[in-house]
C-alpha positions as CSV (number, residue, x, y, z in Angstrom):
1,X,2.7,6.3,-51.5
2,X,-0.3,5.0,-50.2
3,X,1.4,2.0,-48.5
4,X,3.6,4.8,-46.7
5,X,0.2,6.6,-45.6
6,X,-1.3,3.3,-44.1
7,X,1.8,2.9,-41.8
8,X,2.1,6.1,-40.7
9,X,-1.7,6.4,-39.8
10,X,-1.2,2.9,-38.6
11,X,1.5,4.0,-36.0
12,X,-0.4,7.3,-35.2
13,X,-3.2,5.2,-34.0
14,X,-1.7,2.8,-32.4
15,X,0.6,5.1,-30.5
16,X,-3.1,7.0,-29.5
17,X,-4.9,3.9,-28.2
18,X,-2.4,1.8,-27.1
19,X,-1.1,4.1,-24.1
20,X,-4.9,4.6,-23.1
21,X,-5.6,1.0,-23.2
22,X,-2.2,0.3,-20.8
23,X,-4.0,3.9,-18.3
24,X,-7.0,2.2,-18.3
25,X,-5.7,-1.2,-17.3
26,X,-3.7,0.1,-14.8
27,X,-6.6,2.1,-12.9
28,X,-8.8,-1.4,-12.8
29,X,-5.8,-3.6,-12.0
30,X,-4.9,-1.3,-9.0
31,X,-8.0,-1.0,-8.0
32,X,-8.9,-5.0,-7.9
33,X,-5.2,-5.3,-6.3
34,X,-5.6,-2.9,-3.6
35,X,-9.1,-2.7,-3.2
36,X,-9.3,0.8,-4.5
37,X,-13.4,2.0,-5.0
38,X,-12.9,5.3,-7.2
39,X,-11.8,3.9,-10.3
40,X,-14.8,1.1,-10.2
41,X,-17.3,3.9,-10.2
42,X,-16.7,6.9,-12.8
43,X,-19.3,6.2,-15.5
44,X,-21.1,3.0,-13.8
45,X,-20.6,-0.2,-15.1
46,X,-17.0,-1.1,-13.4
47,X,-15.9,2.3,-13.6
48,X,-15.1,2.7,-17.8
49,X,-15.2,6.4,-17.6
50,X,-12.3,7.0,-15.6
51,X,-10.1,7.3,-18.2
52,X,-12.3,10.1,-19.6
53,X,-13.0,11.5,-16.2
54,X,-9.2,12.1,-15.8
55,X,-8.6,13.4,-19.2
56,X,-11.4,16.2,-18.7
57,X,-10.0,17.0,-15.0
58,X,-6.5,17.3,-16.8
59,X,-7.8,19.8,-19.5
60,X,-9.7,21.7,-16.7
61,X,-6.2,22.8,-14.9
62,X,-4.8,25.4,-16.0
63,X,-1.3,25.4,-17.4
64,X,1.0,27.6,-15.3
65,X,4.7,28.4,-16.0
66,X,6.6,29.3,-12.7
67,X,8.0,32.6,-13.2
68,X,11.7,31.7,-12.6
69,X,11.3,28.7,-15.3
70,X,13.0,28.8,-18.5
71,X,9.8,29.1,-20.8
72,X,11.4,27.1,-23.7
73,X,12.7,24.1,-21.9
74,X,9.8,24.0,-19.3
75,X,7.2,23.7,-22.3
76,X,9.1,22.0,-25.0
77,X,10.1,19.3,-22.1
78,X,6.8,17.2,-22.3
79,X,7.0,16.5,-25.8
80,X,10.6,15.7,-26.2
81,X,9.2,13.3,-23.7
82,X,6.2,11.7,-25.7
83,X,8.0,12.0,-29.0
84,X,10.5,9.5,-29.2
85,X,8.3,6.4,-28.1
86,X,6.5,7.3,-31.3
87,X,9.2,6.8,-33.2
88,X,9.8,3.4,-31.1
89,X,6.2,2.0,-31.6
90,X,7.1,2.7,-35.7
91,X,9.7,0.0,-36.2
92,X,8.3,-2.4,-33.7
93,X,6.9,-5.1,-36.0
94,X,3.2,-6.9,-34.8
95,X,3.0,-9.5,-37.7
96,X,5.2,-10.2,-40.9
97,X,5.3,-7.2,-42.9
98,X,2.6,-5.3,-40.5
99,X,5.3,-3.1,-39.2
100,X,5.3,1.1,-39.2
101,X,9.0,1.1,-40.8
102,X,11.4,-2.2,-41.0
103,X,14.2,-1.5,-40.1
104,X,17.8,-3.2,-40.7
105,X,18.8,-1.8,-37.4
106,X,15.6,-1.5,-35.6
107,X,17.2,-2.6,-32.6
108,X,19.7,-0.2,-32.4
109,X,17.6,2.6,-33.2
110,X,14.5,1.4,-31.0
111,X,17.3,1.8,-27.8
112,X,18.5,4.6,-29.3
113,X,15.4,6.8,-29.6
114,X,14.2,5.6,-26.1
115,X,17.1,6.9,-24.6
116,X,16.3,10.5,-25.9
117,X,13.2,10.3,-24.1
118,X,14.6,10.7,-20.7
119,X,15.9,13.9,-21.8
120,X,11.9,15.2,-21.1
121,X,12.4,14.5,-17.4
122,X,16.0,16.6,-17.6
123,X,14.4,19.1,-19.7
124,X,11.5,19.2,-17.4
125,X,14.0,19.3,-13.9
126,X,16.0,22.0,-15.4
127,X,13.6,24.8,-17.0
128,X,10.9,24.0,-14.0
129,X,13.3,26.6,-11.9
130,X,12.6,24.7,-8.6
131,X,15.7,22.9,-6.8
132,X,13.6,20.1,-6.0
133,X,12.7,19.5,-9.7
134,X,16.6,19.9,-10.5
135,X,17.0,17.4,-7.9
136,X,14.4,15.2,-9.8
137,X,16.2,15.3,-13.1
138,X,19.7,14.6,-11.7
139,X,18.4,11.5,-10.4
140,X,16.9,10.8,-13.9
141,X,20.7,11.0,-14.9
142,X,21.7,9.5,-12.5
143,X,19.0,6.7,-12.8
144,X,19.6,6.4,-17.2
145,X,23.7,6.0,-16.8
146,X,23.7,2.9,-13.9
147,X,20.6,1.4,-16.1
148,X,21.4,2.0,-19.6
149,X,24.2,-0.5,-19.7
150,X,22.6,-3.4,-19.0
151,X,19.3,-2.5,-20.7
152,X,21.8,-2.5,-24.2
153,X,23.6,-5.3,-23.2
154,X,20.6,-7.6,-22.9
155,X,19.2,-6.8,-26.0
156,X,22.7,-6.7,-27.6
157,X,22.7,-10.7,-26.5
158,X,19.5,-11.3,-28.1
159,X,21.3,-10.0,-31.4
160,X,24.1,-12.2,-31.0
161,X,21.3,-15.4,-30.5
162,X,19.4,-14.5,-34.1
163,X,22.5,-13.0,-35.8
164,X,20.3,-9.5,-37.1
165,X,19.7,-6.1,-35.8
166,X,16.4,-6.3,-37.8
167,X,13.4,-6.6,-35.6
168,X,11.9,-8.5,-37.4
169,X,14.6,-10.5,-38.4
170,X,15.4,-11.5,-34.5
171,X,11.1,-12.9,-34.6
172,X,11.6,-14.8,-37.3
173,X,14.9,-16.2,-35.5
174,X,13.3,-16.9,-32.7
175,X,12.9,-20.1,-31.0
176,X,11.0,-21.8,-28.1
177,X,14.1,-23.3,-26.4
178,X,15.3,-19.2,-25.8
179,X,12.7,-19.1,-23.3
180,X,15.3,-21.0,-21.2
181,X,18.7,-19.9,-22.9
182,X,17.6,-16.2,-22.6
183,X,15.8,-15.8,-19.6
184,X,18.6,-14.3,-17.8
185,X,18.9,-11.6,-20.2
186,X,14.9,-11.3,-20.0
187,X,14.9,-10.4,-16.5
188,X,17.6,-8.0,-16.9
189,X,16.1,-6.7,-19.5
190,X,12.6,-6.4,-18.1
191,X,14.0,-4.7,-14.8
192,X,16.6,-1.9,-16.5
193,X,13.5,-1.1,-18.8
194,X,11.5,-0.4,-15.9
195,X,14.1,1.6,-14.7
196,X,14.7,3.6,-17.8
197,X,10.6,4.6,-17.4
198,X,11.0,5.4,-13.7
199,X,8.4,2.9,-12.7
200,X,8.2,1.7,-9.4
201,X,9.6,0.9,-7.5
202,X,12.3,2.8,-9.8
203,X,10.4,5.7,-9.5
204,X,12.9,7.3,-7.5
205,X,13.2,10.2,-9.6
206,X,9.7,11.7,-9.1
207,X,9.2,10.0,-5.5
208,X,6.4,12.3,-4.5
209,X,7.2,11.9,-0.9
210,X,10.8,12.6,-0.9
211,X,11.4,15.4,-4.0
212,X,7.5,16.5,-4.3
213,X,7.3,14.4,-7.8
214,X,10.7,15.2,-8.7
215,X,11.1,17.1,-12.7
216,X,7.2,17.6,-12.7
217,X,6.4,19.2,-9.8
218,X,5.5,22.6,-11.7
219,X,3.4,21.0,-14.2
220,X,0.1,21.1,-14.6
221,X,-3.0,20.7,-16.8
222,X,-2.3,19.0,-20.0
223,X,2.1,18.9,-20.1
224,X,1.6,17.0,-16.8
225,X,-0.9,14.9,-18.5
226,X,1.8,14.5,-21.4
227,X,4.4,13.3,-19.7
228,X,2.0,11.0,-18.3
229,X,1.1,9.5,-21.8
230,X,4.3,9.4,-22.0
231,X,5.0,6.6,-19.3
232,X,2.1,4.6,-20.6
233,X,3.6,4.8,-24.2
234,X,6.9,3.9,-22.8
235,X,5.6,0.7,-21.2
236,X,4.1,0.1,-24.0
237,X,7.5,0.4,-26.3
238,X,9.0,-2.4,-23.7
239,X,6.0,-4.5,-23.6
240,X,6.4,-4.8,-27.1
241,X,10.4,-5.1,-27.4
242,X,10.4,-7.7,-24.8
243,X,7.3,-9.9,-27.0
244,X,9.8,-9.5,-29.8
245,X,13.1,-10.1,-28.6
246,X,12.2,-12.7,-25.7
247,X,9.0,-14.0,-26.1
248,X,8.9,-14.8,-30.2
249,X,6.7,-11.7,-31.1
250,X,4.0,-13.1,-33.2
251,X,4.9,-17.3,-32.7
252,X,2.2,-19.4,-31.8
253,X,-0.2,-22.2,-32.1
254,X,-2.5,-21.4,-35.5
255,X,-1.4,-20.3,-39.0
256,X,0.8,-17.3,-39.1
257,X,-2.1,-14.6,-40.2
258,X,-3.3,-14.6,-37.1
259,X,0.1,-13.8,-35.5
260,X,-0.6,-10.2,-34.7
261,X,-2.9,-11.2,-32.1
262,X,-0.4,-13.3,-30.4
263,X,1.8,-10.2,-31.0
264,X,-0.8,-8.0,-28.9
265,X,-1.6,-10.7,-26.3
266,X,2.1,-11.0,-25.2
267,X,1.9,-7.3,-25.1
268,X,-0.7,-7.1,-23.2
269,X,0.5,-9.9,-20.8
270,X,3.9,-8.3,-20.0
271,X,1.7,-4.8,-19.6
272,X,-0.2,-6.5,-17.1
273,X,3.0,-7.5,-15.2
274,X,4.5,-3.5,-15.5
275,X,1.7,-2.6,-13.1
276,X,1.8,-5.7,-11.2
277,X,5.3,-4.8,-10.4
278,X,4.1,-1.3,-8.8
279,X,1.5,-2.4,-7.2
280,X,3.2,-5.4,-5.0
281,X,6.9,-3.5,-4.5
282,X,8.0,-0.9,-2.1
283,X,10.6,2.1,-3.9
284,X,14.3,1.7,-3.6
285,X,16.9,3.6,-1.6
286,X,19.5,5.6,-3.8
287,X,22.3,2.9,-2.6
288,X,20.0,-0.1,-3.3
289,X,19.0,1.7,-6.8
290,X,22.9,1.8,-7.8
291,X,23.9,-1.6,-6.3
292,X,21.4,-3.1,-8.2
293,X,22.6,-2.0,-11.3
294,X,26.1,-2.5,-11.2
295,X,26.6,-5.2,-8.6
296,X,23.4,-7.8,-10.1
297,X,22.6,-6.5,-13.1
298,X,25.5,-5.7,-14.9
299,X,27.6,-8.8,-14.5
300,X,24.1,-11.0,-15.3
301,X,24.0,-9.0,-18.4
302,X,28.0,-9.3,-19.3
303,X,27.7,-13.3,-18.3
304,X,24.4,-13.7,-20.3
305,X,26.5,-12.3,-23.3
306,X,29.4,-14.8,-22.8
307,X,26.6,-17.8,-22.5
308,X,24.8,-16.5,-25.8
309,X,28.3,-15.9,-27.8
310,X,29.5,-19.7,-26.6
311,X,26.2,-21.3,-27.3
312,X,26.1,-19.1,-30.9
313,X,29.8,-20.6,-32.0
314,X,29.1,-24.2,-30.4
315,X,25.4,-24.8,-31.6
């Protein structure tokens, strides 16, 4: 029992922290990237207090619901956003055996439970009672069906390589020399997952020069805030699934203990490269979105596969 209350405080602090951490590093990487002043400032030395400065200026708004919105879906939409990426972050080991819930199928239920996430943004587009938030969550839908495929399909390859479902069983299966066999799967991987988050320059959904910030245009205060937390959790849920599945999760030089901080490192590194990515390229057209998907993606994913299942029967 009290093994089962460490991991579950565990996760709840992680899941806490970690998204801040990701907020924080995003303001000061912007703003060293594109020579940004505010976020250097709030609180003095190199701006630390911007994080709390925005938190404060969220819980000053006040929390409207547009008179034409369905109440239920419009408030219950920000935390069917947040919630499954908790559930993510709990069977997402960092170490051997310092996991929230070790799964035999983590993988499948890691994709599983992200997919219900984007069901926040539909929630959020349908009960907002604004067309241009509707349009927002159709092209979540729209977004999730072309990107879904070869998000699974990557992942599904990575399977195939370490011959488990198990999380943890495809880290301890890793090795080095996947770095090369997999890194077509990586990269599809790493692009349909920024997609599944709608992070630029997939943001298309919420485009706030084109649809007004798309599903959340009628949010404010603290559910806009939450479905902000939400993204930051989300990259964090693929930082960490790519460390596991691509980059050997807690491998590296030193004895094993201290494999949880190559765990975080990688997370941190592949963080790092989520905003890097939004900084340095322009959004995608509709038509570009879709072609992208099913014209590269796609058949790199299905090929990838094939190379994995040849290489798993030869070698």
């Amino acid at each position: 029992m009290l093994e089962f209350v460490v991991r579950v405080v565990g996760v709840l602090v992680a899941f806490l922290v970690a998204p801040l951490l990701v907020g924080q590093a995003e303001h000061k990487v912007m703003a060293h990237m594109q020579s940004r002043l505010g976020p250097m400032y709030a609180g003095g030395f190199h701006g630390w207090a911007q994080l709390v400065a925005d938190g404060v200026k969220f819980v000053q708004k006040e929390s409207v619901v547009p008179t034409a919105a369905d109440k239920r879906v419009f408030e219950w939409a920000p935390v069917v956003a947040i919630l499954p990426y908790l559930a993510a972050l709990a069977a997402i080991p960092l170490a051997p055996g310092v996991v929230g819930a070790d799964l035999d199928s983590g993988l499948f239920f890691v994709l599983a439970v992200m997919s219900i996430g984007v069901l926040g943004s539909l929630m959020a587009g349908w009960g907002s009672g604004n067309k241009y938030s509707l349009l927002g969550g159709l092209r979540v839908a729209a977004q999730l069906m072309s990107y879904e495929l070869p998000f699974v399909l990557s992942a599904a390859s990575v399977a195939v390589a370490a011959g488990s479902l198990s999380l943890t069983g495809i880290a301890h299966a890793w090795n080095p020399w996947w770095l090369l066999w997999q890194l077509p799967g990586m990269v599809v991987f790493f692009i349909a997952g920024l997609a599944e988050l709608q992070r630029p320059p997939f943001d298309m959904p919420v485009a706030d020069s084109e649809v007004i910030f798309g599903p959340y245009t009628e949010y404010t205060g603290l559910r806009f805030a939450m479905f902000l937390l939400a993204e930051y959790a989300g990259i964090v849920v693929l930082a960490g699934l790519t460390t596991v599945l691509f980059l050997g999760g807690w491998s590296g030089p030193g004895p094993e203990s201290i494999g949880w901080i190559w765990t975080l490192l990688k997370v941190a590194l592949v963080s790092v490269v989520v905003i890097w990515v939004r900084v340095s390229f322009p959004r995608m057209r509709a038509d570009q979105l879709q072609k992208l998907a099913w014209q590269g993606l796609v058949p790199v994913a299905l090929l990838q596969l094939a190379l994995t299942g040849v290489g798993v029967v030869l070698f």
